[in-house]
C-alpha positions as CSV (number, residue, x, y, z in Angstrom):
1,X,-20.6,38.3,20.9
2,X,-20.4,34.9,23.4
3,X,-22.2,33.0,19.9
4,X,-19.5,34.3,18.2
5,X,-17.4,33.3,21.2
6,X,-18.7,29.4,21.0
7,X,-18.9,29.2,17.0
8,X,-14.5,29.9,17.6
9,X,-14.2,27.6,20.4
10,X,-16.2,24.9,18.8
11,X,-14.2,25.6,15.4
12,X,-10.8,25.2,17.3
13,X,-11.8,21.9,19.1
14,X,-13.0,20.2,15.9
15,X,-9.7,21.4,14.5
16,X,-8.0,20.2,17.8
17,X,-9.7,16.9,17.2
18,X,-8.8,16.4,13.4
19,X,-5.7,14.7,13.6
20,X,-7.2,12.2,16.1
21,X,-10.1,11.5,13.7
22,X,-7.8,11.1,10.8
23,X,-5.6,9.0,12.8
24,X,-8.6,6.7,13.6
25,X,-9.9,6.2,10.5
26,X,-6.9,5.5,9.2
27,X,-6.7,2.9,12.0
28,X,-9.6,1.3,10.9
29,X,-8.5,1.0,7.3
30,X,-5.6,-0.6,7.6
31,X,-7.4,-3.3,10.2
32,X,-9.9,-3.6,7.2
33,X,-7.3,-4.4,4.3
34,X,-4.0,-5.6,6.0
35,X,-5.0,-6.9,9.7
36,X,-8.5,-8.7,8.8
37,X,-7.2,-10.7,5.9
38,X,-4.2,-11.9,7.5
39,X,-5.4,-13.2,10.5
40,X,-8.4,-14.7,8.4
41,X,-4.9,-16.7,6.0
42,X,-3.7,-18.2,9.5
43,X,-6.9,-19.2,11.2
44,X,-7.5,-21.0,8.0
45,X,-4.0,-22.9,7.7
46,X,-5.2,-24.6,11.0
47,X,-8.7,-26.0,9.6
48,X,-8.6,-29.5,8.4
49,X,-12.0,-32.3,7.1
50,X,-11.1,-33.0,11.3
51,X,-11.5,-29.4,12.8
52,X,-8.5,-27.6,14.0
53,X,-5.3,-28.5,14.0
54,X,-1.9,-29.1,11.8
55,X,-2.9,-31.3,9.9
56,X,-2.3,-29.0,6.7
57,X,1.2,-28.3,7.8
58,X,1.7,-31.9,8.0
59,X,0.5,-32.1,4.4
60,X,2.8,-29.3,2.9
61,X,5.6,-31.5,4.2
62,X,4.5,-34.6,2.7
63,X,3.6,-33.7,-0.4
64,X,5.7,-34.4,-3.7
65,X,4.8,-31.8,-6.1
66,X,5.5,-29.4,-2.9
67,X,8.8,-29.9,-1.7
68,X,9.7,-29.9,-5.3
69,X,8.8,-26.6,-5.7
70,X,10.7,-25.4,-2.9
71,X,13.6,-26.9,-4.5
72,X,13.2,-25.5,-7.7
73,X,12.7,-22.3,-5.8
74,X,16.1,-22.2,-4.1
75,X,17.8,-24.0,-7.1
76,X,16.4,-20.2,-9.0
77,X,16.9,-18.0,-6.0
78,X,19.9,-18.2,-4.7
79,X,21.7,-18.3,-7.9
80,X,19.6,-15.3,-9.4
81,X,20.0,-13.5,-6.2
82,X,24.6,-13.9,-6.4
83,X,24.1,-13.5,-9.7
84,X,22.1,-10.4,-9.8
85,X,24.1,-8.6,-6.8
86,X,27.2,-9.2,-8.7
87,X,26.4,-7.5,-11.8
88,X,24.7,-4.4,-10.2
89,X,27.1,-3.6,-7.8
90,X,29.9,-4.5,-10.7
91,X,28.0,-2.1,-13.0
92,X,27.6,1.0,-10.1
93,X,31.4,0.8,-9.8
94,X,31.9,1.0,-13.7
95,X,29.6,3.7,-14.0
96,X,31.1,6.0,-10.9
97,X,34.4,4.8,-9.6
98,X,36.1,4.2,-13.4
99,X,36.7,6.2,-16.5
100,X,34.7,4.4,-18.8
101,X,33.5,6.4,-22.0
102,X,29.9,7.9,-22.0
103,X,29.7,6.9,-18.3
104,X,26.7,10.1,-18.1
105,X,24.9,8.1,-20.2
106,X,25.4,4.7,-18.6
107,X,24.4,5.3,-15.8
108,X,21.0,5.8,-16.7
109,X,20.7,3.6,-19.5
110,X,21.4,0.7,-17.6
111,X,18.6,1.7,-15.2
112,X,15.9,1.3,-17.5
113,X,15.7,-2.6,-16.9
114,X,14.1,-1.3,-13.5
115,X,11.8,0.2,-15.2
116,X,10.3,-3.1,-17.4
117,X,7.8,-5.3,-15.4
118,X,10.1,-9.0,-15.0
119,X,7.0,-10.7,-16.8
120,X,7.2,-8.7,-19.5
121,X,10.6,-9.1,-19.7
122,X,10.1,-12.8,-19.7
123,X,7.5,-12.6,-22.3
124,X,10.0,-10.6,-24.5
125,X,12.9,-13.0,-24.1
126,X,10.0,-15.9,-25.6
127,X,10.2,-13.7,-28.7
128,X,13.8,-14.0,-28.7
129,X,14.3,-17.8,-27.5
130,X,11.5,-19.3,-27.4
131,X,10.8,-23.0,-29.6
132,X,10.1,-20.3,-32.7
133,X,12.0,-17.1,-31.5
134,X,13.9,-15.0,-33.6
135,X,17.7,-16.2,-32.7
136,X,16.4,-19.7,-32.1
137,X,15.2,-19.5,-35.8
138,X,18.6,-18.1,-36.8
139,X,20.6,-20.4,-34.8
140,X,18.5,-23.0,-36.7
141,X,19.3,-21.6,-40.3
142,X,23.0,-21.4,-39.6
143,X,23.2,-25.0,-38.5
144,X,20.8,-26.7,-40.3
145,X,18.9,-28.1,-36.8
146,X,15.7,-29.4,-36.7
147,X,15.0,-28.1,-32.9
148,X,15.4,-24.7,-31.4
149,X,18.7,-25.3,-30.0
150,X,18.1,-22.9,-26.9
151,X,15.2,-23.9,-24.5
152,X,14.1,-21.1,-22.2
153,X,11.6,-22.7,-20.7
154,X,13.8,-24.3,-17.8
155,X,14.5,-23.4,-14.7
156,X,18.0,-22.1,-16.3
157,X,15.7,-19.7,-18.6
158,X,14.3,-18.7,-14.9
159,X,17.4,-17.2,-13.1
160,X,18.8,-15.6,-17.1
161,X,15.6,-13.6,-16.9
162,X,15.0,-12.6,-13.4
163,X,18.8,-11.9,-13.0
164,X,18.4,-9.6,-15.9
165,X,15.6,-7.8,-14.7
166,X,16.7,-7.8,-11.1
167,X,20.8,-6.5,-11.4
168,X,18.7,-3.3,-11.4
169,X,17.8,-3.3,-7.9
170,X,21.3,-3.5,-6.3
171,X,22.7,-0.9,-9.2
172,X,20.0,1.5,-8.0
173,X,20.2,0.6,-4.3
174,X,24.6,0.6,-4.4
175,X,25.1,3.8,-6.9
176,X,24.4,6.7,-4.5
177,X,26.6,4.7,-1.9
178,X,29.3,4.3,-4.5
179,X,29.1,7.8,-5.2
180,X,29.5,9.3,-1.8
181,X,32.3,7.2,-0.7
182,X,35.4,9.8,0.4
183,X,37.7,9.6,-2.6
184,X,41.0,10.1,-0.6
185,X,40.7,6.6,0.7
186,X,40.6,4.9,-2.5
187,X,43.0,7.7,-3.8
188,X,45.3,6.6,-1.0
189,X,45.1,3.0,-2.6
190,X,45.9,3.8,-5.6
191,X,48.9,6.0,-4.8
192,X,50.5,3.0,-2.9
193,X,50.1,1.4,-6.2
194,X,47.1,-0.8,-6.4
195,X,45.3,-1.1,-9.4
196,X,41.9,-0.1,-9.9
197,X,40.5,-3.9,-9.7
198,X,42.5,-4.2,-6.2
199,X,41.5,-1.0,-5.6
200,X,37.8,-2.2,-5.7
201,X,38.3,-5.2,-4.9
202,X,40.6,-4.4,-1.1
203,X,38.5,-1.1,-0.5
204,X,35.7,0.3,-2.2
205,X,33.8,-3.4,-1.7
206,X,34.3,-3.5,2.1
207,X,33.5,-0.4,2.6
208,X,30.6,-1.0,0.8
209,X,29.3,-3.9,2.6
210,X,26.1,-2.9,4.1
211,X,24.5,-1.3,1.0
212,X,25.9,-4.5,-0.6
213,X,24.4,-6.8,1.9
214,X,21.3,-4.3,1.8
215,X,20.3,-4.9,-1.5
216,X,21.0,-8.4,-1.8
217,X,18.2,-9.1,0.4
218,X,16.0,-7.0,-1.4
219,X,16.8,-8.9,-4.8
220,X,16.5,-12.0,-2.4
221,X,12.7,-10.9,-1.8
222,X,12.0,-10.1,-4.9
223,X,12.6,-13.1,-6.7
224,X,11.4,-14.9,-3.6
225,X,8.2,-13.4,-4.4
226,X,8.0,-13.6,-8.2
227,X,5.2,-14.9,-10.2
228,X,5.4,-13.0,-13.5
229,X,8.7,-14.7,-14.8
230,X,8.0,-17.7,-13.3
231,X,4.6,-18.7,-14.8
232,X,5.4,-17.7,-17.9
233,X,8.3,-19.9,-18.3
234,X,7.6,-22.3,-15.9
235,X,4.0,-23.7,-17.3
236,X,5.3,-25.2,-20.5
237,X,7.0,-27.4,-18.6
238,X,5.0,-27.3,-15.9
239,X,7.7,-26.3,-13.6
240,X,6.7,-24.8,-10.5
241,X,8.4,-22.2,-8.1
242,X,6.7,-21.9,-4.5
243,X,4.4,-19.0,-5.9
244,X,3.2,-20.6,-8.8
245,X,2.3,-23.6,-6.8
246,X,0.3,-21.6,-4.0
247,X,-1.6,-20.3,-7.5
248,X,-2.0,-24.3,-8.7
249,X,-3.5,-24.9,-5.2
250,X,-6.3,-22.5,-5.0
251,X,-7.4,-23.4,-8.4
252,X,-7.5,-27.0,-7.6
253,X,-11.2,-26.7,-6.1
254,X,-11.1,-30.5,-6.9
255,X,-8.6,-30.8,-4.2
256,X,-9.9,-31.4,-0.8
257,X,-9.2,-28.6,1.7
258,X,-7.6,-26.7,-1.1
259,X,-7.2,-23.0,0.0
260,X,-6.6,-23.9,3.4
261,X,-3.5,-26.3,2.4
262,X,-2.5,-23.2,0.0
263,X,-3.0,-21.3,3.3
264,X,-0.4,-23.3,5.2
265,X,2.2,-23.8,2.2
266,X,1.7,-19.4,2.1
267,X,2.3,-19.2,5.6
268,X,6.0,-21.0,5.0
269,X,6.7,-19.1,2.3
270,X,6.1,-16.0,3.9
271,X,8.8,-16.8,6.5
272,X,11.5,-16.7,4.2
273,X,10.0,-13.4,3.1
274,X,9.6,-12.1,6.6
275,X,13.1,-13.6,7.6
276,X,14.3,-11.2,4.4
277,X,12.6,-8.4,5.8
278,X,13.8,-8.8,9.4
279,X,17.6,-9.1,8.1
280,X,17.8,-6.3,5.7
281,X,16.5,-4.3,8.7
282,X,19.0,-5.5,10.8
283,X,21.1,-4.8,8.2
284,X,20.3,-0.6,8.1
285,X,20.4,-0.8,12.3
286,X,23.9,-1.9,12.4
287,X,25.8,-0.2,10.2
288,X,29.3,-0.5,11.4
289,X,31.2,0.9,8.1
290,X,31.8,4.4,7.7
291,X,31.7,5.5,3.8
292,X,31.2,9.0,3.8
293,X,33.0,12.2,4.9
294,X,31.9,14.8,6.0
295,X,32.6,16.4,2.7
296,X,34.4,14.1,0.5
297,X,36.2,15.5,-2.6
298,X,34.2,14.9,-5.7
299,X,35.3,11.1,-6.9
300,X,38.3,11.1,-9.3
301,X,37.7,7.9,-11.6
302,X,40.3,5.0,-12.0
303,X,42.2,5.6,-14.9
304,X,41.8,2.3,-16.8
305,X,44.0,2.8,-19.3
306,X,43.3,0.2,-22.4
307,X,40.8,-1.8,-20.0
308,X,38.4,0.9,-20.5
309,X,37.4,-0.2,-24.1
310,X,36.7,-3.8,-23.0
311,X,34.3,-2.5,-20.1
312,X,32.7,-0.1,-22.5
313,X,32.4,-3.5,-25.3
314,X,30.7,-5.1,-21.7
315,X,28.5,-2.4,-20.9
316,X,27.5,-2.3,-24.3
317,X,26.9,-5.9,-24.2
318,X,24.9,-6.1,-21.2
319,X,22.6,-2.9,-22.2
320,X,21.8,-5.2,-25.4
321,X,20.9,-8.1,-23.9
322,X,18.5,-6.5,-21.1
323,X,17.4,-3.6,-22.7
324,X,18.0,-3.7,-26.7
325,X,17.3,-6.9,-27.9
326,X,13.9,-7.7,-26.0
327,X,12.2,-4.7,-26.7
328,X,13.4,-4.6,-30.6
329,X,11.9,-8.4,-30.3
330,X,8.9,-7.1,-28.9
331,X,8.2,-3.8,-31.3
332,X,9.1,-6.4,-34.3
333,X,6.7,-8.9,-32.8
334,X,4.2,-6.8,-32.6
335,X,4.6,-5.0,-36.7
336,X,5.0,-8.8,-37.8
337,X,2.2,-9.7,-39.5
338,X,2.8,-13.3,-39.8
339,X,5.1,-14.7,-36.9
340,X,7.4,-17.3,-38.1
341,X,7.9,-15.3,-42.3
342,X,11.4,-12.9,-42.5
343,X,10.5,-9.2,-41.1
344,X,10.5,-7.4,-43.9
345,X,8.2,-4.8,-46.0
346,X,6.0,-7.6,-46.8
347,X,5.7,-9.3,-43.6
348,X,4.7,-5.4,-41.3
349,X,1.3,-4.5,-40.2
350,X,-0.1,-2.3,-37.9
351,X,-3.0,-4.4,-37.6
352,X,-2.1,-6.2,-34.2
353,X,-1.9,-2.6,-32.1
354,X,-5.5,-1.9,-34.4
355,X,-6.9,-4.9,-32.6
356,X,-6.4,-3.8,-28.7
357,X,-9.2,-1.3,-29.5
358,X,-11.6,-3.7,-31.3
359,X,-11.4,-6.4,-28.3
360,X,-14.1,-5.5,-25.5
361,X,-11.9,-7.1,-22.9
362,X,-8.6,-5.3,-23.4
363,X,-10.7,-1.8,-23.9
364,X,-12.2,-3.1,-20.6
365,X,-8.7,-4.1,-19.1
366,X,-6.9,-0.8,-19.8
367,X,-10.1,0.7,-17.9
368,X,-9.9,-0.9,-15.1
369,X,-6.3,-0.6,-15.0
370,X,-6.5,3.1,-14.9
371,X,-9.1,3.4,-12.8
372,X,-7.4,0.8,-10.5
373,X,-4.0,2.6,-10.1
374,X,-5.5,6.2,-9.9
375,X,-7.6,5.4,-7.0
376,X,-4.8,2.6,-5.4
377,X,-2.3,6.4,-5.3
378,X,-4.4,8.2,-3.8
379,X,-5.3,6.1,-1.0
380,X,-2.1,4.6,-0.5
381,X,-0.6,8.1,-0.5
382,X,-3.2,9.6,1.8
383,X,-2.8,6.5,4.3
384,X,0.8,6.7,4.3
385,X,0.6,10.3,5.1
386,X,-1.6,9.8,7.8
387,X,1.0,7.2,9.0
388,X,4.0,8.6,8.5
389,X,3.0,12.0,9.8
390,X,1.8,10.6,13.4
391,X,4.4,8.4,13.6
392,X,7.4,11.0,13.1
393,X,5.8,14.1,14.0
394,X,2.7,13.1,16.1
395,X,4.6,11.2,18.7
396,X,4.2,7.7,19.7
397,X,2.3,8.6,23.4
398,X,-0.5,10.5,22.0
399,X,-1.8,8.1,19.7
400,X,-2.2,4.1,19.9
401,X,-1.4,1.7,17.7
402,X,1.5,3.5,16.0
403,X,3.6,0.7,15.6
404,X,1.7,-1.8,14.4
405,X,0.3,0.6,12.0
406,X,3.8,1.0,11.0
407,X,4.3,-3.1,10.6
408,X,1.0,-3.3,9.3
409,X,2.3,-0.5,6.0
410,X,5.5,-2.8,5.6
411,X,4.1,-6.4,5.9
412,X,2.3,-6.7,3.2
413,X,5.6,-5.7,0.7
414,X,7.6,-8.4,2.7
415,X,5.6,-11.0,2.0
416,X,4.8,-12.4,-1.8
417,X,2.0,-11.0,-4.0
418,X,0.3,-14.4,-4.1
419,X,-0.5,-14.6,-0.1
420,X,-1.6,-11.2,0.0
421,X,-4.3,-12.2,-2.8
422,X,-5.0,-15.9,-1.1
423,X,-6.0,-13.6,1.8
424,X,-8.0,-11.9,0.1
425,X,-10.1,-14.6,-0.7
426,X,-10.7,-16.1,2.2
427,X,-11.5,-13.1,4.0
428,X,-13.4,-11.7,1.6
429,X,-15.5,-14.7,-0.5
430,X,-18.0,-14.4,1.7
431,X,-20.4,-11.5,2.8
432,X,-18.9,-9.2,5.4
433,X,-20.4,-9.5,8.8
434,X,-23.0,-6.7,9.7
435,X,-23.3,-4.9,6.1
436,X,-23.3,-8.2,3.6
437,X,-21.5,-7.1,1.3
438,X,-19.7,-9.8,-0.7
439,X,-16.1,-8.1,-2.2
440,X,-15.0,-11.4,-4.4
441,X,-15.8,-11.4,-7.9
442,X,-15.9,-7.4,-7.7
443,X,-13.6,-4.7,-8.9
444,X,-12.8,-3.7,-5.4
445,X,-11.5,-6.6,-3.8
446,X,-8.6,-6.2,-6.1
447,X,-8.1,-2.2,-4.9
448,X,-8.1,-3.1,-1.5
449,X,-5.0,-5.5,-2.4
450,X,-3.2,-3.3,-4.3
451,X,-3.6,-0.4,-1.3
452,X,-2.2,-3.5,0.7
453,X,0.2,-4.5,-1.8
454,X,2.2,-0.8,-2.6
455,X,1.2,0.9,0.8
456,X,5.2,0.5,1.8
457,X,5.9,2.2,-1.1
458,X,3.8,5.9,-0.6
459,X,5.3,5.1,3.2
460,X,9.1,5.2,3.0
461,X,9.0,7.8,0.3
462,X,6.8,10.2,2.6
463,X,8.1,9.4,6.0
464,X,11.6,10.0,4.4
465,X,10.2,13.6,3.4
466,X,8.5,14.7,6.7
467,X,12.1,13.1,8.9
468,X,13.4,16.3,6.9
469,X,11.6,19.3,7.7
470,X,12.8,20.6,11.2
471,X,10.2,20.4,13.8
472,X,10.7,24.1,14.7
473,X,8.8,25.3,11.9
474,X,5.2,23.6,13.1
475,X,6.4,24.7,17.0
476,X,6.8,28.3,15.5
477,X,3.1,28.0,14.1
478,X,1.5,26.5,17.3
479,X,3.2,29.1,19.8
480,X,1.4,31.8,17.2
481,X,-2.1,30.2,17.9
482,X,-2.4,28.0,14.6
483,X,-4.7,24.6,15.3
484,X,-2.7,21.2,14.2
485,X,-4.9,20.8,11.3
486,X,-4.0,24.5,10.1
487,X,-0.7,24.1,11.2
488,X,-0.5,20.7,8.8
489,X,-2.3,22.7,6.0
490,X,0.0,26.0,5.4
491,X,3.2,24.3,6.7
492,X,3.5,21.0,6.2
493,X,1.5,20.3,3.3
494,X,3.2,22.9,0.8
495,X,6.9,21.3,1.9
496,X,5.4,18.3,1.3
497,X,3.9,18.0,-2.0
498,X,6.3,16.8,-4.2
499,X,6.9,13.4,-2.4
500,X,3.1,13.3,-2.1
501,X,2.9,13.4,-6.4
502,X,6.2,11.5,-6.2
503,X,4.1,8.6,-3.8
504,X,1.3,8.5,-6.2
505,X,3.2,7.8,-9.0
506,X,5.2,5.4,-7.5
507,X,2.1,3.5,-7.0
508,X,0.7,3.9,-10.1
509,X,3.8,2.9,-12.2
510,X,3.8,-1.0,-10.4
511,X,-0.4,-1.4,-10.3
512,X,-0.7,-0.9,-13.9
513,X,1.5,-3.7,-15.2
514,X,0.7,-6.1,-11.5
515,X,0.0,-9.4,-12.3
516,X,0.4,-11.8,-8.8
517,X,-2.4,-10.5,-6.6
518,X,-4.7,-9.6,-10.3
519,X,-4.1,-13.4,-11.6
520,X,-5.4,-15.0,-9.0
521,X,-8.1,-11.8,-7.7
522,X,-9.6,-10.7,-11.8
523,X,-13.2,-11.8,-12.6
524,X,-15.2,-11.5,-15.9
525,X,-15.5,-7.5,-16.5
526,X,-12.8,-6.7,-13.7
527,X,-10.0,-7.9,-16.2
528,X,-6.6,-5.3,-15.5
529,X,-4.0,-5.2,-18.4
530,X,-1.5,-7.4,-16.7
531,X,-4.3,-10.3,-16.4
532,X,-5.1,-9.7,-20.4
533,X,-1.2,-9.9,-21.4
534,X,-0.9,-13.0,-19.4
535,X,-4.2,-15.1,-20.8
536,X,-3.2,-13.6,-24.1
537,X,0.7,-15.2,-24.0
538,X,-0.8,-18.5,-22.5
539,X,-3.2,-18.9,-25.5
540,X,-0.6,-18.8,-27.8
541,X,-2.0,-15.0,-29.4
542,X,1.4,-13.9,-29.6
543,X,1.2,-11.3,-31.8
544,X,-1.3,-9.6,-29.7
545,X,0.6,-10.3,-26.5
546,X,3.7,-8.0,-28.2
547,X,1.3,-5.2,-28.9
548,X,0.1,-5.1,-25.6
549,X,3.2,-5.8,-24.4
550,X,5.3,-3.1,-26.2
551,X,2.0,-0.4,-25.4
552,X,2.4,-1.8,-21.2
553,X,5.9,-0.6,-21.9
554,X,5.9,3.1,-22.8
555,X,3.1,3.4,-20.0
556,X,5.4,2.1,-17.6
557,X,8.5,4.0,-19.1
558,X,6.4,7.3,-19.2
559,X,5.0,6.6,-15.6
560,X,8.4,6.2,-14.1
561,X,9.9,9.5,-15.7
562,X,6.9,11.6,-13.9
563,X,8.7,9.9,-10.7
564,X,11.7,11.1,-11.3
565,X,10.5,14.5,-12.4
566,X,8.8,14.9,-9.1
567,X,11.2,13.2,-6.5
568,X,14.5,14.7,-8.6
569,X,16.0,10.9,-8.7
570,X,18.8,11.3,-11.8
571,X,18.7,7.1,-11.7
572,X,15.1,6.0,-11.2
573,X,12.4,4.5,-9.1
């Protein structure tokens, strides 16, 4: 009986201790991929040929080639940034607030640019306008020019295709806003007799401001910290954005002091990142507009009368140009059997998809990729848990370290994928202390970034979930003797599943097409798909860059529906 006794009361403390355990390990994790590697980038920023000191900030500051990259940067960003905000807040509107025909099917067909990886958007719009692209070539023929007429590869071509690509984010961000605004105010408008452009123009805007303001500094951040787009139009020209010139840097080994130079020029970029990340913050804390009733009538749309037609011709137009016409170039480019002849019956092949599986390093890429992205979900979406759990439910006095932890999740996703993977490096290119292992040149250095990389995602989609589910229902199971741990398992965990598949996937979807932290972190037999599209596009292989492009595609596409099906967004990711 008292062994019986002892084998409960043992049983019960090890479940008692669980959560602490958990915690812990978790602990040590994120000190091993996030905490480790950045304070290994900034210890190196201060090493110089002379020892310590700032002499590589001095250097960033001097140098030519730099500065002009940070004004080519702001020359793209800011423009791409106003540009992009415009025409997905302009497109919520049109798609909620207005009578537009087939708005159902608007609104999620102008979504799907969200869904398409910005590089292979920009390797699409090569197909299209690049020096032997389709409409180039047509544009050509009509006049009788000897050049293409369009050049794509300028900084112009830059802030076309990342405003394109990026008009998603505010549409996405603004649309459930726009939808819950209390129709009675803008009703009132309208029945003093302002238009529907006044209308949204004197009150639906204002009162949108700080989902407005919101998502402008998350396009801000993400163009900020785009590679894709800009190395691929960039390098013909050799036109370099902040993050492609951190990549020059660290593979200039012929340059003195190299990666810690890089490390310094990171470090600056990172505080426009950071600075991002610290105002859109700012931005959900001090929300000063109200937009919502407490039950707001269901939106009546603005009649537009005979402007209706032209905003359906503009929809149209803008659901062509970022969604139609790139991938139709892409699925041609990749039947063509010749690039350059008319597409036609004798010019269509199914060759170039035939080819992925006879190529040992794009069977090997698609491997990786897969494996990488499984395994990169499941961690990131047991960490988060782990996080997200102890931070809203566990209660900041009984465990250490909470906050940090929490600044530790979001950092890396504040900061550009290229610091994250010059970190990498340096903490991780040589053996680690104690075990000697050496992580560089292996598969696994380039999981612990992407853990790093996405960990913000599985975090705000679970801590949103677990801020739901009222705190009575786990009091109810302690006060009837449950343990935490069984208390987690039969109450928390059930409730909780479907933001836990919805985390993994949301993981998944951006690791299989990545392409800043693989470019710079790959080695021969570690290849990932997004590394094998790039090398592929910069050899010129076009036709087997559109085959793997258009099959990266309908992965992603697929990918980002299982998101939706499990989180019950009707818009997207």
């Amino acid at each position: 009986m008292n062994s019986s006794r002892e084998k409960l009361r043992q049983r019960w403390n090890l479940e008692e201790m669980a959560p602490t355990l958990i915690w812990w390990v978790t602990v040590v994790l994120l000190t091993f991929v996030v905490v480790y590697p950045s304070l290994v980038l900034i210890w190196n920023s201060f090493q110089t040929a002379d020892g310590i000191g700032l002499g590589n900030y001095l250097a960033v500051f001097q140098d030519p080639g730099i500065l002009k990259s940070v004004k080519n940067t702001l020359v793209v960003v800011i423009p791409s940034t106003i540009l992009s905000t415009a025409l997905g807040v302009f497109l919520a509107w049109a798609v909620v607030r207005t009578d537009v025909p087939g708005k159902r099917h608007w609104k999620t067909l102008l979504a799907i640019p969200y869904l398409i990886p910005p590089f292979i958007g920009a390797v699409a719009w090569t197909f299209i306008l690049g020096p032997v692209g389709f409409f180039n070539e047509w544009l050509m023929k009509l006049f009788g020019l000897t050049d293409a007429p369009i050049n794509l590869y300028t900084l112009g071509g830059m802030v076309f295709v990342m405003t394109i690509y990026r008009y998603a984010v505010p549409y996405v961000v603004v649309l459930p806003a726009m939808k819950k605004i209390d129709s009675t105010i803008e009703e009132a408008a309208r029945v003093s007799g302002a238009n529907p452009w006044r209308t949204m123009m004197d009150v639906t805007l204002p009162l949108l401001t700080p989902s407005i303001m919101g998502a402008t500094l998350l396009v801000f951040m993400f163009i900020l910290a785009d590679f894709g787009v800009s190395a691929v139009l960039g390098a013909p020209n050799q036109i370099r954005l902040m993050t492609t010139q951190i990549y020059y840097l660290i593979n200039r080994p012929d340059l003195p002091n190299n990666l810690q130079l890089a490390s310094a020029y990171s470090l600056l970029l990172a505080l426009f990142g950071l600075a991002g990340l610290w105002a859109y913050n700012r931005v959900l804390r001090t929300n000063k507009y109200v937009v919502v009733a407490g039950k707001s009538t269901a939106a009546k749309p603005s009649p537009l009368g005979k402007g209706k037609w032209p905003l359906f011709t503009f929809l149209t137009l803008i659901f062509t140009v970022t969604t139609v016409a790139p991938i139709a170039a892409t699925v041609v480019t990749a039947l063509t059997k010749t690039f350059g002849l008319p597409f036609g019956p004798g010019n269509i092949t199914l060759r170039n998809f035939a080819r992925l599986l006879d190529l040992s390093n794009i069977k090997r890429a698609f491997g990786n990729s897969l494996f990488l992205s499984a395994v990169s979900g499941l961690l990131v979406t047991v960490i988060a848990l782990a996080v997200a759990y102890v931070a809203i439910k566990g209660g900041i006095r009984r465990f250490h370290g909470v906050r940090l932890m929490q600044v530790m999740v979001t950092l890396p996703y504040a900061v550009p994928g290229t610091i994250i993977a010059l970190a990498m490096i340096l903490a991780f290119a040589q053996p680690l202390p104690v075990v000697g292992v050496k992580l560089y040149g292996t598969i696994w250095i380039l999981l612990i970034a992407y853990v790093a990389r996405f960990m913000n995602l599985g975090y705000n989609n679970i801590s949103g979930a677990i801020s739901q589910i009222d705190r009575s229902l786990e009091e109810a199971s302690r006060v009837s003797g449950a343990s935490h741990l069984r208390t987690f398992q039969k109450i928390m965990l059930p409730l909780l599943m479907p933001s836990l598949y919805s985390s993994f996937f949301l993981v998944v979807a951006p690791t299989l097409s990545e392409i800043t932290l693989s470019s710079l972190l790959w080695s021969v037999g570690n290849e990932t798909i997004g590394t094998v599209v790039f090398s592929t596009q910069e050899e010129g292989k076009i036709l087997l860059t559109a085959a793997l492009a258009v099959i990266l595609i309908l992965i992603v596409v697929v990918l980002n529906y299982l998101v939706r099906h499990f989180s019950g967004d009707d818009v997207g990711i």
